[in-house]
N, C-alpha and C positions, 0 to 999 in steps of 0.2 A: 198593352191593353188599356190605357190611359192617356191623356193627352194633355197640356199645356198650353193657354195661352197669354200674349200678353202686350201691351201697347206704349211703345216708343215716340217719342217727340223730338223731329229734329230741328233744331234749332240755328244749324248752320248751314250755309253754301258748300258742296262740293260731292267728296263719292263718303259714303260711310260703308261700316260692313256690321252684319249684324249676325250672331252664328247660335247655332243652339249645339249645348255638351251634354254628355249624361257623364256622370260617375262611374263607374263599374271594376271594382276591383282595386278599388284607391288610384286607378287612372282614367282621366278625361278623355272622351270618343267623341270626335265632332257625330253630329249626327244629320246637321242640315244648315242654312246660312240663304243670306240676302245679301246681296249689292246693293246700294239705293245710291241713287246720284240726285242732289238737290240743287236749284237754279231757279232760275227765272224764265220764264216764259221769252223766244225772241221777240223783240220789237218788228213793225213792219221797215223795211228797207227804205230809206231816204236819201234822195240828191242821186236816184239812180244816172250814173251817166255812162254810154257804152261808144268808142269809136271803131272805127272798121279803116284801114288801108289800102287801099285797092280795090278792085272788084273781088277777088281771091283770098284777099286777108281774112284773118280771124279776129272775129271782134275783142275789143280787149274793154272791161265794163270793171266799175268803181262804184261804190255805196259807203252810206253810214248806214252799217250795223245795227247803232242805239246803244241800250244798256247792254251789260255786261252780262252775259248769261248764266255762267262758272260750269256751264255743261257744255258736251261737246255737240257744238250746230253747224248743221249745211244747210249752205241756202243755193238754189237753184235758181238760175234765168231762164225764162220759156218765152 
């Protein structure tokens, strides 16, 4: 019948975990939790270069990335 809240600052790159316990009985009960993954935004893709072998080939394509993101990205060619 009551509720709790509260606010975290994260301060570093990568995945954190954030979990909420209750008490009950002199033992801890999780009772609910967070994932948070923290990063940078990707950069747009540069020096795209893509070749192709034959008529039939599959093209085979190369980029810089940019910065570092420290989260997990895919980047797509359309």
């Amino acid at each position: 019948g009551s509720s709790v809240s509260t606010e975290f600052l994260v301060h570093t790159y990568g995945k954190h975990m954030f979990t909420c316990k209750i008490v009950c009985e002199y033992k801890k009960k999780l009772i609910c939790g967070i994932d948070i993954e923290s990063g940078n935004p990707p950069d747009e893709p540069r020096n795209v270069s893509c070749i192709q072998h034959g008529t039939d080939g599959h093209p085979i394509c190369t980029w810089d990335k940019g910065r570092l993101t420290y989260i997990n990205t895919t980047y797509v060619i359309q």
